[in-house]
C-alpha positions in Angstrom: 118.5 43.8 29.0 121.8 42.9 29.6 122.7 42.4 26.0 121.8 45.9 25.2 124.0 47.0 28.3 126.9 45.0 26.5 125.6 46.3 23.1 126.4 50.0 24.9 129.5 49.0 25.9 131.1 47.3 22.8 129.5 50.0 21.0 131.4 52.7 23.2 134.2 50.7 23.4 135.2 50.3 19.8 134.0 53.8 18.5 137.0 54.9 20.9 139.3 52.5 19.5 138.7 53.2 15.8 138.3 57.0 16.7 135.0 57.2 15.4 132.9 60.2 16.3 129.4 59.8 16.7 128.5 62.2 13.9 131.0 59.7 11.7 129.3 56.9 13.1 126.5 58.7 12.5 127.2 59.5 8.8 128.1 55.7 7.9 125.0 53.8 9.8 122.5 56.3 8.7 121.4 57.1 12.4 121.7 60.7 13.7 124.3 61.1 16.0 121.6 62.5 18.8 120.2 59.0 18.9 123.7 57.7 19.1 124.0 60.0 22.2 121.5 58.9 23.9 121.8 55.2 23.1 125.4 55.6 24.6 123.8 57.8 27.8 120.8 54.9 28.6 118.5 57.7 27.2 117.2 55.7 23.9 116.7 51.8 23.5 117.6 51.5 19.8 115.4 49.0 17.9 117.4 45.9 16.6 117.6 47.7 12.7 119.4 50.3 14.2 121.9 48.5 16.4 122.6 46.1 13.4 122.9 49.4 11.5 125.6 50.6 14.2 127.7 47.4 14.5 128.0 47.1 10.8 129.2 50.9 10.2 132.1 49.6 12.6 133.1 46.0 10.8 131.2 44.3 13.3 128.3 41.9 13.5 125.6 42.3 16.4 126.6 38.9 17.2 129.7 40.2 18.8 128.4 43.8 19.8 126.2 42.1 22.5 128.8 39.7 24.0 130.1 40.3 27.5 132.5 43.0 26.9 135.4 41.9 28.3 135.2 39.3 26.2 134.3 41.6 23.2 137.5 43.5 24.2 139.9 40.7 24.2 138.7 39.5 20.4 139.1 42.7 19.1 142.3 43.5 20.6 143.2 40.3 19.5 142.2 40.3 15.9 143.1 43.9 15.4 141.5 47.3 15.0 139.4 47.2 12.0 139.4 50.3 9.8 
């Protein structure tokens, strides 16, 4: 459970920093942007496809989408937005 809650976070997290919509995100992972919605609002659990779908549309692996998210944070702040 909790690394869906960090999976939500990261996911949240670097949408905002990228600037990605959740229709874009959307339109890149192949998920509809509904599900995104409630993924993000704790209303969907999103099967492991999906959330690898999700990380990869934003240059990252699910490796680092479910890590603590502080932690998450500092990498990618550290290494740099990725476009």
């Amino acid at each position: 459970m909790q690394a869906l809650n960090n999976f939500r976070a990261n996911l949240h997290l670097a949408m905002r920093l990228q600037g990605v919509s959740q229709r874009t995100l959307g339109n890149q992972a192949g998920v509809n942007y509904v599900h995104i919605n409630r993924i993000l609002n704790r209303r969907a659990s999103p099967s492991l496809a999906i959330c690898e779908s999700l990380a990869n549309a934003l240059g990252h692996t699910l490796e680092e989408m479910i890590r603590d998210p502080v932690e998450f944070q500092k990498n990618y702040l550290s290494a740099g937005a990725r476009a």
